[in-house]
DSSP file (Angstrom, degrees, kcal/mol; ACC not computed):
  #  RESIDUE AA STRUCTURE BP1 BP2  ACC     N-H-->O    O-->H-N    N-H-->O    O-->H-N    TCO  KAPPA ALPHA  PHI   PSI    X-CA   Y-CA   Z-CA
    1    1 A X     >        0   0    0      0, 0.0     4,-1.1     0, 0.0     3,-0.2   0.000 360.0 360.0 360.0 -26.8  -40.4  -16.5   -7.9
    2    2 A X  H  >  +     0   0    0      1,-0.2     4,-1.7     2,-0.2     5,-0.1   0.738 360.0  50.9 -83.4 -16.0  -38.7  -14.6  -11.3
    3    3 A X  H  > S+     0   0    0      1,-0.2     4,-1.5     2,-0.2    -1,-0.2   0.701 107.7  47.3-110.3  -6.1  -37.5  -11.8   -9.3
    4    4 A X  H  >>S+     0   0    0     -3,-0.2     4,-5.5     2,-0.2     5,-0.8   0.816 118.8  53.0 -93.7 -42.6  -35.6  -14.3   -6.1
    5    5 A X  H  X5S+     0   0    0     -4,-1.1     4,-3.1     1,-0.2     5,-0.4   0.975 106.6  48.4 -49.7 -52.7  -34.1  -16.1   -9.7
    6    6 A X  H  X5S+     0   0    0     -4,-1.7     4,-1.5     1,-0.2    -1,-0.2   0.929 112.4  45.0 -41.5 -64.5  -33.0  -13.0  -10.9
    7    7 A X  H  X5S+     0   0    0     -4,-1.5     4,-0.9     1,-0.2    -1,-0.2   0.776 110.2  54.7 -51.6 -39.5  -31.3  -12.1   -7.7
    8    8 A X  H  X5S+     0   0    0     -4,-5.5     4,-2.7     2,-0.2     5,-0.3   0.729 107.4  52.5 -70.0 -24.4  -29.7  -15.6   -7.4
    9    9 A X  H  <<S+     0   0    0     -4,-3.1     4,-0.3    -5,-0.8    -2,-0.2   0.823 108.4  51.5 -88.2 -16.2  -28.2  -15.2  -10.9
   10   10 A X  H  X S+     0   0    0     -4,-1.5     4,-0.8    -5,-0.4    -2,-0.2   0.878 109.2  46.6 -67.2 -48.9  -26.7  -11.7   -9.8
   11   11 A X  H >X S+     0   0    0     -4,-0.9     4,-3.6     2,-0.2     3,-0.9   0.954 113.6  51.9 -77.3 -51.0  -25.1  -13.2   -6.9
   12   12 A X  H 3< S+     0   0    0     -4,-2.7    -1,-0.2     1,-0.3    -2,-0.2   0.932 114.1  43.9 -37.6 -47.5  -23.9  -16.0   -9.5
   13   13 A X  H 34 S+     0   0    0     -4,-0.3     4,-0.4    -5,-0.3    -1,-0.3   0.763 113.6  52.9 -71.3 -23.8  -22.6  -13.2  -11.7
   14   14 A X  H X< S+     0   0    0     -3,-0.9     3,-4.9    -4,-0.8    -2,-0.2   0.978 100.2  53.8 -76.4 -69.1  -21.1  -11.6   -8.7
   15   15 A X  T 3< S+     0   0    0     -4,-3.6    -1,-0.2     1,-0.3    -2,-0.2   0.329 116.5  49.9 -77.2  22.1  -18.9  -14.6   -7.1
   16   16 A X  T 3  S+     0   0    0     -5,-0.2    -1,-0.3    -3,-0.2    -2,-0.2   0.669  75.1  99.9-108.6  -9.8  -17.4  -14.7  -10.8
   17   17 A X    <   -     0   0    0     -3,-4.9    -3,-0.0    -4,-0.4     4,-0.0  -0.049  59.7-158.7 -66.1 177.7  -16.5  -11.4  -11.6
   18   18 A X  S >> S+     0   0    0      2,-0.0     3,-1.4     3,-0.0     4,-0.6   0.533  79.4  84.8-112.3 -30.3  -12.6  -11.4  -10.9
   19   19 A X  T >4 S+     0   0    0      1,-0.3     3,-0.7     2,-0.2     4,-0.1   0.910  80.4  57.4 -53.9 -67.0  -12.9   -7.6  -10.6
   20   20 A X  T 3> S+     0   0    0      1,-0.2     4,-1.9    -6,-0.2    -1,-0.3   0.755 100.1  57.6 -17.9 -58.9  -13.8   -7.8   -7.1
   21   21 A X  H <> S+     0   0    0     -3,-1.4     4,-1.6     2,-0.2    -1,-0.2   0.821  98.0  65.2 -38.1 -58.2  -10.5   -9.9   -6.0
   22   22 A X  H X< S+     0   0    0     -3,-0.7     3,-0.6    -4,-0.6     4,-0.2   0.721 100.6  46.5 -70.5-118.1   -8.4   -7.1   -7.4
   23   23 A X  H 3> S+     0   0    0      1,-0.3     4,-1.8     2,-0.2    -1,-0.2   0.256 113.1  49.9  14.6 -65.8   -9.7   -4.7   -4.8
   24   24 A X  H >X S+     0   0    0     -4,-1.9     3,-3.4     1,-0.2     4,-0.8   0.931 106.4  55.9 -21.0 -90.0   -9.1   -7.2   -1.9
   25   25 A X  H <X S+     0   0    0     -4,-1.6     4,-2.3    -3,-0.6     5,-0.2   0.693 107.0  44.6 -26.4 -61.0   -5.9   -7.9   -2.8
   26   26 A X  H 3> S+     0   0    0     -4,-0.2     4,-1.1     1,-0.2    -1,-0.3   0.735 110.9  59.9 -78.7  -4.8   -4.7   -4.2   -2.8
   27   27 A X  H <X S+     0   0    0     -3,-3.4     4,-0.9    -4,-1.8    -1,-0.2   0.986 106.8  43.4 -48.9 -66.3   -6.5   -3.9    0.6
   28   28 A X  H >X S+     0   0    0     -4,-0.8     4,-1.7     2,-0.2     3,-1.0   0.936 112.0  55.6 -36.3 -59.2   -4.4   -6.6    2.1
   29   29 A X  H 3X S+     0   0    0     -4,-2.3     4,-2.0     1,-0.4    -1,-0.2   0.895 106.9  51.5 -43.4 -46.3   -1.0   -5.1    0.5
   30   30 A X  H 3X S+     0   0    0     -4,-1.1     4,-1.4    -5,-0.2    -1,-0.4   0.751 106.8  51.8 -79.9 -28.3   -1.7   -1.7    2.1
   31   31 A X  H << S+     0   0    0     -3,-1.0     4,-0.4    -4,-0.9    -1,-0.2   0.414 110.1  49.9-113.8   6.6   -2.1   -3.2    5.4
   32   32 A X  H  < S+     0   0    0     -4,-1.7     4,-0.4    -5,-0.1    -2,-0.2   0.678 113.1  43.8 -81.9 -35.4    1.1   -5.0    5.2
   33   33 A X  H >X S+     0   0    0     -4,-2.0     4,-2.1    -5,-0.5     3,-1.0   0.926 111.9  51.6 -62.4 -52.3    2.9   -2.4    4.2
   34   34 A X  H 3X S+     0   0    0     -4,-1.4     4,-1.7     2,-0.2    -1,-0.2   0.878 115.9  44.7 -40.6 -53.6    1.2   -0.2    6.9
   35   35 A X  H 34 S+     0   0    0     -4,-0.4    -1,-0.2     1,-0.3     4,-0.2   0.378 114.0  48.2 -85.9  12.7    2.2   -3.1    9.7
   36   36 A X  H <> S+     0   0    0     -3,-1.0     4,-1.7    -4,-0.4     3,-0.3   0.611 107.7  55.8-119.0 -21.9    5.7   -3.4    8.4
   37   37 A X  H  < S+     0   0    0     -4,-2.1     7,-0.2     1,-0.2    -2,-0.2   0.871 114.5  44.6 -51.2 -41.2    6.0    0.7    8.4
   38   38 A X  T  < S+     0   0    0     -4,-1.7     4,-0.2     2,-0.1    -1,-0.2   0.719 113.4  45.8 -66.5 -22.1    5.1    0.4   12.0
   39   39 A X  T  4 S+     0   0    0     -3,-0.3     2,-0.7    -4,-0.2     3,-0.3   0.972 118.6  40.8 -76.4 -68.0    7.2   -2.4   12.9
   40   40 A X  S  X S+     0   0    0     -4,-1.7     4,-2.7     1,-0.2    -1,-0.2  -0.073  80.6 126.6 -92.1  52.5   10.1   -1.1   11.3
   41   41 A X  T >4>S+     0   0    0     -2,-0.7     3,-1.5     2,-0.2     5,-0.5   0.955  78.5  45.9 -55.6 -78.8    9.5    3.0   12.5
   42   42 A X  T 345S+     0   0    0     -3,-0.3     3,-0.3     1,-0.3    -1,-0.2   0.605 105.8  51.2 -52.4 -27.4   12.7    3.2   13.9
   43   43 A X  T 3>5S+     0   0    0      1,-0.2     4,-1.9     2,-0.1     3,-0.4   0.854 115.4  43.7 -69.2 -35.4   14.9    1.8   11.5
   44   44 A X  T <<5S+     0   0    0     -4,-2.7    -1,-0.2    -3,-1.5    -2,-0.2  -0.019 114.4  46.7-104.1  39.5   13.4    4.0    8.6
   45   45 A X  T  45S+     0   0    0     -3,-0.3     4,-0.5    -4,-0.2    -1,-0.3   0.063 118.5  45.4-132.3 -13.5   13.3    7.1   10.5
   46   46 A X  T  ><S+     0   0    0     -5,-0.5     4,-3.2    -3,-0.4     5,-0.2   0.892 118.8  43.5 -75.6 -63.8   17.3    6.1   11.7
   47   47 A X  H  X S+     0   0    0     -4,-1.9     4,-3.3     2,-0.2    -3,-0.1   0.876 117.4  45.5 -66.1 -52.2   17.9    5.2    8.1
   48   48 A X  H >> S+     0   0    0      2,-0.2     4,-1.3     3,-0.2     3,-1.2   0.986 111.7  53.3 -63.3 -67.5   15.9    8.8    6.6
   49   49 A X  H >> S+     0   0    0     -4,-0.5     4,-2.6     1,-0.2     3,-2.3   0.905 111.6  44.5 -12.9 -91.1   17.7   10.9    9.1
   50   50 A X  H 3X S+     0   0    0     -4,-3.2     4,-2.1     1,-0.3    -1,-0.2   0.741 109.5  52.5 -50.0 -19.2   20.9    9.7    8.1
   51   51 A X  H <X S+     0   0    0     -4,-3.3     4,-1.2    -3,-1.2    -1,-0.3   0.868 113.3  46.1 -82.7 -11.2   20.4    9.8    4.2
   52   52 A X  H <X S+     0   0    0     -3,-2.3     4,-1.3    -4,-1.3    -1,-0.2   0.455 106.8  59.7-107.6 -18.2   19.2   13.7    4.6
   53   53 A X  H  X S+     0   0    0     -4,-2.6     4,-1.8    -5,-0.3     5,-0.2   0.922 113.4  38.1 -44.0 -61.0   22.3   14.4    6.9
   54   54 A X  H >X S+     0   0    0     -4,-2.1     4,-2.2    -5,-0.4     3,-1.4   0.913 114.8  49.3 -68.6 -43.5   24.6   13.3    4.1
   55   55 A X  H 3X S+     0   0    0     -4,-1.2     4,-3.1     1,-0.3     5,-0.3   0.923 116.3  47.1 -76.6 -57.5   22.6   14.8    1.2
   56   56 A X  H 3X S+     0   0    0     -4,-1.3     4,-0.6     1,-0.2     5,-0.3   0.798 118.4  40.8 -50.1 -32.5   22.6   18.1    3.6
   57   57 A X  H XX S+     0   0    0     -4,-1.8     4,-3.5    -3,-1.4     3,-1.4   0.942 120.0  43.0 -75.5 -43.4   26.7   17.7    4.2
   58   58 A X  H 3X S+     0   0    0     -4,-2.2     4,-2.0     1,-0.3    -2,-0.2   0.970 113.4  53.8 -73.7 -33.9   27.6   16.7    0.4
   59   59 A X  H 3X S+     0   0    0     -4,-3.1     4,-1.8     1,-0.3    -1,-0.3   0.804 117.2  36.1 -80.6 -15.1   25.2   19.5   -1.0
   60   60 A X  H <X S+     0   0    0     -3,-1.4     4,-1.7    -4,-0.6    -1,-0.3   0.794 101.6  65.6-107.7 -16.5   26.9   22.3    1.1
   61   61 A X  H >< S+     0   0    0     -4,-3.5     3,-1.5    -5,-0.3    -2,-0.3   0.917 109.7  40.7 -53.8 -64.5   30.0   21.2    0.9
   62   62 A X  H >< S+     0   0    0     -4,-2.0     3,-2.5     1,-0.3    -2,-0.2   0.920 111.9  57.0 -35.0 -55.6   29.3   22.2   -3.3
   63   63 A X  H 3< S+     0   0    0     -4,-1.8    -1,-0.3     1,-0.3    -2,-0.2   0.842 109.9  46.8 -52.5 -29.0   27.6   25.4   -2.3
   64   64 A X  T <<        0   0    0     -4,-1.7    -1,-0.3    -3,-1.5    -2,-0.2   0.009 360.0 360.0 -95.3  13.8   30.8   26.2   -0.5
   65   65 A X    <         0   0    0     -3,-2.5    -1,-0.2     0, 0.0    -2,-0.2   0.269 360.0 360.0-114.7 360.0   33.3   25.3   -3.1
C-alpha cells in the first residue's frame, strides 16, 4: 500500500513539473518548421539560388575591378 502511494505522488509530482511542457513545445515547433520547409521547397530553393547568383555576380565583379 506505501509503495502504490509513493508512486501516485510521483505521477502527482510529474503532471506539475512545467519542465516537461518545454520539451513538447519545441517538438511541435520543429515539426512546423519541418512541414513549412517542405511546403515551401521550391520557393526557398528559387529564392537561395537567386541570392547566391547575385552574391557570385557582385563578388566577381570586385575581384575583377
Amino acid at each position: 500500500m506505501e509503495e502504490r502511494k509513493k508512486k501516485m505522488k510521483t505521477i502527482r509530482k510529474l503532471l506539475r513539473d512545467d519542465n516537461a511542457f518545454g520539451v513538447v513545445e519545441i517538438v511541435l515547433i520543429i515539426i512546423v518548421v519541418v512541414a513549412l520547409v517542405i511546403i515551401f521547397r521550391e520557393e526557398i530553393m528559387s529564392l537561395v539560388t537567386s541570392a547566391f547568383g547575385t552574391i557570385s555576380e557582385k563578388s566577381s565583379g570586385l575581384i575583377n575591378t
